[in-house]
N, C-alpha and C positions, 0 to 999 in steps of 0.2 A: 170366144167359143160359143154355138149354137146355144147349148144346155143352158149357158149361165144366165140368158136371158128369162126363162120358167122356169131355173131350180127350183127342187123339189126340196124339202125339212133335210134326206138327209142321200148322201152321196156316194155313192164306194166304186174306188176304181181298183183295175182287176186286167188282168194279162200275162202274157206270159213274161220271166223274169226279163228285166233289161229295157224296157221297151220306152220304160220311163213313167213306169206309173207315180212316182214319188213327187217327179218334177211337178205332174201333171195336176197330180193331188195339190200339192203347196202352192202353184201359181191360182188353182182355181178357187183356190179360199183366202189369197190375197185379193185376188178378182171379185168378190165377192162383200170381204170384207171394203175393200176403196167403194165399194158401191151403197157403203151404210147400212151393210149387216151386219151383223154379232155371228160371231163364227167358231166350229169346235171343229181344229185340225186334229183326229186320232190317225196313227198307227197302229194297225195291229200282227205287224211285220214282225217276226223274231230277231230279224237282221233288219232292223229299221234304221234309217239314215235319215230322218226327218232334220235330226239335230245340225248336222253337214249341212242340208240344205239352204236353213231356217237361220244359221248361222248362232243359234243360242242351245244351250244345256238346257233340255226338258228330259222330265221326268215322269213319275205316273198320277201328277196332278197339274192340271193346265197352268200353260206359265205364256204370260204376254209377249208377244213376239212386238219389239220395240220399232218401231217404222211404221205400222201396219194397225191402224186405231179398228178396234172390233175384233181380231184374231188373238187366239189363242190356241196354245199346241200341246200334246200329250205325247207320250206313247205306252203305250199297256204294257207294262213290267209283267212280264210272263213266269218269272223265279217267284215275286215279291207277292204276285197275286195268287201262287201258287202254296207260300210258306201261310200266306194268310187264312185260305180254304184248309189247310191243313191243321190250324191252329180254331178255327171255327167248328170242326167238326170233333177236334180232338181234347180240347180247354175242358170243356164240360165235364171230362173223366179223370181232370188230373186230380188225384187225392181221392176221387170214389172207388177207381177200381183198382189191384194191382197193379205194380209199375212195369209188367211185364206184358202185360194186355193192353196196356195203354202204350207200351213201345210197339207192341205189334201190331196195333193201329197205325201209327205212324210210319212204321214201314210200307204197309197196306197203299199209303198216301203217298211213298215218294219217288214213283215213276213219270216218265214223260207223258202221261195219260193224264194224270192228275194236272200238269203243266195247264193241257191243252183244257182241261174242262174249268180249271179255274181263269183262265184267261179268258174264257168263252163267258164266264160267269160276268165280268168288268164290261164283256161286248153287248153282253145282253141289256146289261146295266144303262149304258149309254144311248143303246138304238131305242129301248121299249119302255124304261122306266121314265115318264114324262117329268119327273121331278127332278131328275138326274141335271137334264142338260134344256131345263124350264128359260135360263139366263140365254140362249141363242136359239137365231133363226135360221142355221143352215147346222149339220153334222156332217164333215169329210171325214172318208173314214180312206187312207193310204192302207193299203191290205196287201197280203204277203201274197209271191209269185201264186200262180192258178192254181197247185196241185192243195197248197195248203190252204187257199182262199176256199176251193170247194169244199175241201175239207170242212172249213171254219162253218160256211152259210149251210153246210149240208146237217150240223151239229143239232140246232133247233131240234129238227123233225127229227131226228134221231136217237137223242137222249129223251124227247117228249115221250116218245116211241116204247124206248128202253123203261121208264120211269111207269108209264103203264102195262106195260106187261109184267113189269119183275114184282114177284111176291114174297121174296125171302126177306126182302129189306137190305141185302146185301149184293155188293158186286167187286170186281178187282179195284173199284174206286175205293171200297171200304163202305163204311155205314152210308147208307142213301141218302140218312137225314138231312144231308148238303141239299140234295139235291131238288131232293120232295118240298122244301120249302123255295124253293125256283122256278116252280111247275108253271103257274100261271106266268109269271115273267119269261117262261121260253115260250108258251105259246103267246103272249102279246107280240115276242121276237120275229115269229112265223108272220104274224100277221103284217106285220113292221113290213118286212123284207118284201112280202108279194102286194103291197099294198100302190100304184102306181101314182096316186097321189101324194105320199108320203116320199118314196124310193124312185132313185136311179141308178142302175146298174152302168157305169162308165167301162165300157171294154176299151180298152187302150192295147194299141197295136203298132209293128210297123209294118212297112212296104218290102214285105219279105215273106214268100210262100209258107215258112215253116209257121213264123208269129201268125200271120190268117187263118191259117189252120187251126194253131190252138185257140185262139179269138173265137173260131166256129164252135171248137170243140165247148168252150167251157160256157157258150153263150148259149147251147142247148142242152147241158147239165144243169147251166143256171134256171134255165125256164122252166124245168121238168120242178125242178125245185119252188115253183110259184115267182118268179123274180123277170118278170116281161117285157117291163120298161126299163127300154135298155138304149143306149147310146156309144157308137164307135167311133172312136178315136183314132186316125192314121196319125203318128208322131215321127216326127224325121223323116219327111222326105224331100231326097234332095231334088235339086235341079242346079245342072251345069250349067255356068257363066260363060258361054263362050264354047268353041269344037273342037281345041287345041290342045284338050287333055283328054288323052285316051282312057285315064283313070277315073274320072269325074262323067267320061260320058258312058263308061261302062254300067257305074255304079248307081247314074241316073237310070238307064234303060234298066239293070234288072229292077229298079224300085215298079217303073212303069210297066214291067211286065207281069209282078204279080199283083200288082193293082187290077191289071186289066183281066185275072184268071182269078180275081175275088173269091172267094165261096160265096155260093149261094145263101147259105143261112146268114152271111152278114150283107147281102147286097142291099136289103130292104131297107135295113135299118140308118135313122138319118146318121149323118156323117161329117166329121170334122177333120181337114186335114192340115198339119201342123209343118211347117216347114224345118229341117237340118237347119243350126242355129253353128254359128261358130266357135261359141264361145262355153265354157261349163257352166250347167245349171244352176249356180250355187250364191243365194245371195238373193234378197229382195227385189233388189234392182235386175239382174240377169231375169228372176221372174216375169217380172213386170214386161219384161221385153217380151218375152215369151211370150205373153196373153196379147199385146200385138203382134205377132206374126213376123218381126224385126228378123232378115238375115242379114244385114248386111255386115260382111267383116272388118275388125278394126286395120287400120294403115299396119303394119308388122316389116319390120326390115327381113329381106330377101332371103336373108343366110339361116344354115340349119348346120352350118358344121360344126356346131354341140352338143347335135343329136347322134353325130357320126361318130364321135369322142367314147361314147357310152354303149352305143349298139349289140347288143348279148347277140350269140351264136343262135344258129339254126335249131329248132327242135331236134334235126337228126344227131347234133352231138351230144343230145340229154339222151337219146336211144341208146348213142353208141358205148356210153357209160353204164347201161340196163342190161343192154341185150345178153353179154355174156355171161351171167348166172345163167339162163337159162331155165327161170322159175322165180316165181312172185307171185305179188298182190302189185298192181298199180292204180293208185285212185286219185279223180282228177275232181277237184272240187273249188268252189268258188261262187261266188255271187250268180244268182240264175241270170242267165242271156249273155254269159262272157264266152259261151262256146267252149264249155266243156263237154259236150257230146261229141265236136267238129276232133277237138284235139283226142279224147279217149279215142273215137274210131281210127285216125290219123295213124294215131301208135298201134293200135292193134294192126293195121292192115300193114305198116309196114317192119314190126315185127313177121307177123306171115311170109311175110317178100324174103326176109332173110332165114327163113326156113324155122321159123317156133311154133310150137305148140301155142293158140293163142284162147283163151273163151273170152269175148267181148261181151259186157252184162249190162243192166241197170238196175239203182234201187229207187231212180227218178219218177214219181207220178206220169209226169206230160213227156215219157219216155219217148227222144226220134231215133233211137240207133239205126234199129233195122234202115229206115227211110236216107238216115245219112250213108251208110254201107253200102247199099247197092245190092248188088249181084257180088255173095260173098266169095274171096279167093279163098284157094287150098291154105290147108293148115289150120284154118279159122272159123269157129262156131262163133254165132251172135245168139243171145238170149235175152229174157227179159225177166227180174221177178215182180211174178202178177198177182196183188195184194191178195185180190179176189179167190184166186184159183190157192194161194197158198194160205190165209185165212181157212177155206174151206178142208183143205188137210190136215191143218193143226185139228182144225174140229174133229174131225173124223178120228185124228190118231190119239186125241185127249177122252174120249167117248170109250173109245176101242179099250183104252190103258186102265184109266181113273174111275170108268164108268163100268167096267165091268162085272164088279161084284156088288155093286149098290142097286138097296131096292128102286119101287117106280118111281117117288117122293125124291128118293138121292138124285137117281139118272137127273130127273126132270130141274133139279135146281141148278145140276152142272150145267144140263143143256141152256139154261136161262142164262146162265154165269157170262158161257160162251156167244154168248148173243149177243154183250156189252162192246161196244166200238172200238173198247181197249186191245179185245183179242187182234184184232187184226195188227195193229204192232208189233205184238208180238209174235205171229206168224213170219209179218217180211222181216224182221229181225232174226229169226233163225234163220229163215234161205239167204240171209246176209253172209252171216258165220258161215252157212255152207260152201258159197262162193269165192266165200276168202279161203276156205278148205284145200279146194282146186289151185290153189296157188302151188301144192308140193309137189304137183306132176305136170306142171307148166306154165306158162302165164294167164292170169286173171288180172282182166283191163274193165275197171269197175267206172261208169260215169254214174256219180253220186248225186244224189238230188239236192237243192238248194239248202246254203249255206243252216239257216235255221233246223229245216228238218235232218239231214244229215246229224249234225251235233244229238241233236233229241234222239234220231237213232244209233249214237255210238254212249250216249248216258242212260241208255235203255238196259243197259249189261246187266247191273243189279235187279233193276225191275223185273226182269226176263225172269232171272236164276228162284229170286225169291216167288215168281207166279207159277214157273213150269215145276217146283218144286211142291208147290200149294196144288198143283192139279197133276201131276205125273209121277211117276216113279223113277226119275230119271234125270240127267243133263246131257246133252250130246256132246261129244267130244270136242266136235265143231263149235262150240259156244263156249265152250272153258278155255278152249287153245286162243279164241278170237282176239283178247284185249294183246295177251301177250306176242302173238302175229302181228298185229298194229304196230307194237313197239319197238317190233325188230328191222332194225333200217336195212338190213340182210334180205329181207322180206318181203317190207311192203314198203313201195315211193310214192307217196303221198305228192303230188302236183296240182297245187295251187294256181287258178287260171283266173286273171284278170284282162281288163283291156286298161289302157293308156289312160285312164281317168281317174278322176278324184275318189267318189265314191267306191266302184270295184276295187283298186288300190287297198283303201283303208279298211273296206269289210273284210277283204283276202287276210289281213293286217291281224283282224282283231281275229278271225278265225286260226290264223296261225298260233296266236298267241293261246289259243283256247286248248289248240290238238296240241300244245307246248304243255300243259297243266295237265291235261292229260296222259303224258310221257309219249306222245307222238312228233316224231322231229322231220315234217316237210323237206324232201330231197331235192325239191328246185320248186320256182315261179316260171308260167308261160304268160307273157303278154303276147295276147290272142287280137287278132283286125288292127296291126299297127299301119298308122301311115307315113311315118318317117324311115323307112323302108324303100320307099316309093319317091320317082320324081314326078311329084303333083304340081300343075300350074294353076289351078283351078282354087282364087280367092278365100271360099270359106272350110276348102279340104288344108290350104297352107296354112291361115289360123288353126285349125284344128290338130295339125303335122306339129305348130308349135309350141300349143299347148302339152302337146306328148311328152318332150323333155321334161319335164319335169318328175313328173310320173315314172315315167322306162329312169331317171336316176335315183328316184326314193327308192323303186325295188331293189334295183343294181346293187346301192351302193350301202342300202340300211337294212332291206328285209330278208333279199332271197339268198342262200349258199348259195345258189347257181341260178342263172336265169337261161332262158330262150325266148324268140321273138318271132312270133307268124305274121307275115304282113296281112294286109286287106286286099283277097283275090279276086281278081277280075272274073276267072268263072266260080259260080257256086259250089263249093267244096263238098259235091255229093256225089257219091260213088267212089269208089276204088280208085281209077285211075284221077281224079281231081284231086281225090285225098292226100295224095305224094307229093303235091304242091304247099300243103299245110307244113310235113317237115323239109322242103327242100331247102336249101342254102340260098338268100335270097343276096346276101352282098355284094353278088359281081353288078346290082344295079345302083350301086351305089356311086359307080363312078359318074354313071347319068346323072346323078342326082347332083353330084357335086361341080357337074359343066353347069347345069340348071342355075344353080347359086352363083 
């Protein structure tokens, strides 16, 4: 890869979910490391999979990845560094002050906010504090899908921001003194970040209109942010072995087409592009191939009919088990890039078709609904909630409520309160609740944002209750009914959306087990872009068809009540009418498949 010839001290790659920034991250600091550097692999993914990858149990202090002389790997414990900020800010008062001020401190400390600014705390640590990561000459930093990535790099100049204007000394964080003693170390962070000597922004992408887009998007977020040097990555694209598979040349041509309809704001930029590999990413050696450019597929016997053994039904028989309530919550969550916006719009539209009330929503940052929909059919609203716009109303209606009978001194501390990065959490947190609301007068088809932030906004509940209570005179109905909506399978079907692979597989896995502790119980798995569906002739799509078994039976047969299975469609699933091909019934090609074998 171009980059690795100048690496720069320190590395971060960044895309939208799926694309493979994980792979990309751990192959280029095994690449890196063989070349006789000292290497510091971080994650700072909530849903980090480095461990899958890397093939060892790391933790939030570097542990040696064995094969690989010079590499070492972390991942930033986001609870751990969380309970520790917590414990730092709060230690000092155990025993000085009552025990009831010092609990309510700690409450103060233990929402998703607190999560995100202590986690940011370890990133800061690692990018800016020279003595931190003194022992290596490269930092990869594996970072969570784009909406939380900006999030994360946008934090610096924000809390800098927040930290000099607040004069109470207080905020929904709780006492500052966290923070104020961070000061310089988040502006070293700033410096770190836009410095192109120092820093490389890796945009990692694939050969696919929707991923270039966001690639654009987040790579002129990123720049406004100081972050310029930057490098794109095209990951996975294929090329057809031959003209004999209609599936392989389809799937070639759309990669070549939006290659060739790039965005502008990433044409400039140099560019690396990675070839569809056959095999899963997972393992030293699978890397190593990778940073050669290796596709060639291993020999594999012809037959697949033990894929056919195990094959779950069409998406439309998970509908036809939905449709007749006639009201709900439906939310489809999952690893970012597994196409759960493809599959939420899918089901909304063809709810619509069979005559429901539908509202199609997001609580996704790097939201495409509208762009996947089309030209919406009758029965059916598409919306989106927009952090911004809905931030802005909390403001207004906490100002309006709380701030009403306070002199100028009050007003002005709430208005500062309100200014903290935290409120906006809990704005899209209400319009969440509200949405889920809309379930009792029809369907609500929710596509949820990535696996990490999702969670962080459904453990937001208490945070919420004990803040709106601290600044309002009130709780909406909508937010007290929310947890218990969740838990009613009556309700709300929670769909779990993977593809055919190891990693989404296992993250869908642990996320289950998590909305399980929760008292939320998943109504089905969709495995989404299957290619054992499909009679493929095309070399490194069969390897890849056979890898799938394995995966479509762990779900089958250990995780999901119920499964469904969307194959991998030849035209782009956008619009209305392409969208009915997502739930069609795809088995009658199965019998092609099995002359094929």
């Amino acid at each position: 890869m171009k980059f690795l010839s100048h690496a720069t001290r320190n590395l971060f790659f960044t895309g939208k979910g799926g694309v493979g920034k994980t792979s990309l991250a751990c192959a280029t600091a095994v690449g890196l490391a063989d070349g006789g550097k000292r290497v510091l692999l971080v994650s700072t993914d909530p849903a980090s999979n480095l461990d899958e990858v890397l093939g060892v149990s790391l933790g939030s202090q570097p542990t040696v990845i064995r094969d690989v002389t010079g590499l070492l790997a972390m991942n930033l414990d986001c609870d751990a560094a969380a309970r520790e900020y917590r414990e730092r800010l709060v230690g000092p008062y155990r025993g000085v002050l009552p025990e009831a001020v010092v609990t309510s401190m700690e409450e103060q400390l233990s929402g998703s906010c607190t999560v995100e600014i202590a986690a940011f705390d370890e990133f800061s640590r690692l990018l800016a504090d020279p003595n931190t990561t003194a022992d290596f000459d490269h930092v990869v930093f594996d970072t969570a899908p784009t909406g939380h990535t900006l999030r994360l790099l946008s934090l610096p100049a924000a809390w800098s921001g927040f930290i000099d204007t607040n004069t109470s000394g207080t905020s929904c964080l709780g006492p500052l003194a966290g923070l104020q003693t961070q000061h310089q170390l988040y502006k070293d962070t700033v410096r770190a970040l836009s410095d192109p000597q120092a820093t490389t922004l890796v945009l990692v992408t694939r050969a696919e209109r929707s991923a270039l887009a966001e690639a654009e998007r987040s790579s002129g977020e990123l720049a406004a942010l100081g972050v310029r040097n930057q490098h794109l990555v095209v990951n996975a694209v294929f090329k057809a072995q031959g003209a004999d598979d209609p599936i392989a040349q389809a799937m070639q041509q759309r990669g070549q087409e939006a290659l060739a309809a790039i965005p502008g704001g990433l044409a400039a930029f140099p560019r690396t592009e990675l070839p569809l590999v056959p095999h899963n990413l997972i393992g030293v050696p699978a890397l190593r191939a990778m940073l050669q450019g290796t596709r060639d597929a291993p020999q594999l016997a012809q037959s697949h009919s033990s894929h056919l053994e195990i094959l779950p039904p069409a998406l439309a028989e998970i509908i036809d088990q939905i449709a007749p309530s006639g009201r709900g919550v439906i939310l489809t969550m999952g690893k970012g890039g597994v196409g759960k916006t493809t599959v939420a719009a899918a089901i909304a539209v063809e709810l619509a078709r069979r005559g429901q009330r539908v509202h199609l929503t997001t609580t996704d940052p790097a939201a495409h609904v509208t762009n996947t929909v089309g030209a919406v059919p009758a029965r059916l609203t598409v919306g989106r909630i927009d952090p911004r716009a809905e931030t802005e109303a909390y403001q207004a209606e906490v100002l309006a409520d709380a701030g009403a009978n306070l002199d100028d001194q009050g007003r002005a501390l709430l208005e500062e309160d309100l200014r903290s990065p935290c409120t906006e959490e809990i704005a899209v947190f209400r319009a969440f609740a509200r949405a889920v609301d809309q379930g009792r007068d029809g369907f609500v088809v929710l596509d949820t944002a990535p696996t990490g932030h999702t969670i962080l906004l459904l453990d937001a509940t208490l945070a919420y209750h004990r803040e709106l209570s601290r600044q309002s005179s009130g709780i909406p109905d909508s937010v007290q009914q929310l947890l218990p909506r969740l838990r009613d399978p009556a309700f709300t079907r929670v769909l779990l959306v993977t593809l055919p692979e190891a990693t989404p597989v296992h993250e869908a896995a642990q996320l289950q087990e998590d909305l399980l502790r929760a008292g939320i119980r998943p109504f089905a798995w969709v495995i989404n872009q299957s290619l054992t569906p499909l009679p493929v002739t095309d070399p490194v799509l069969l390897a890849r068809q056979h890898h799938e078994g394995v995966y479509i039976r762990e779900v089958v047969q250990q995780l999901a009540p119920r499964t469904a299975i969307v194959p991998w469609l030849v035209e782009a699933p956008v619009g209305a009418e392409a969208l009915a091909a997502v739930v069609r019934d795809m088995r009658p090609n199965l019998a092609c498949q099995a002359k094929a074998s």
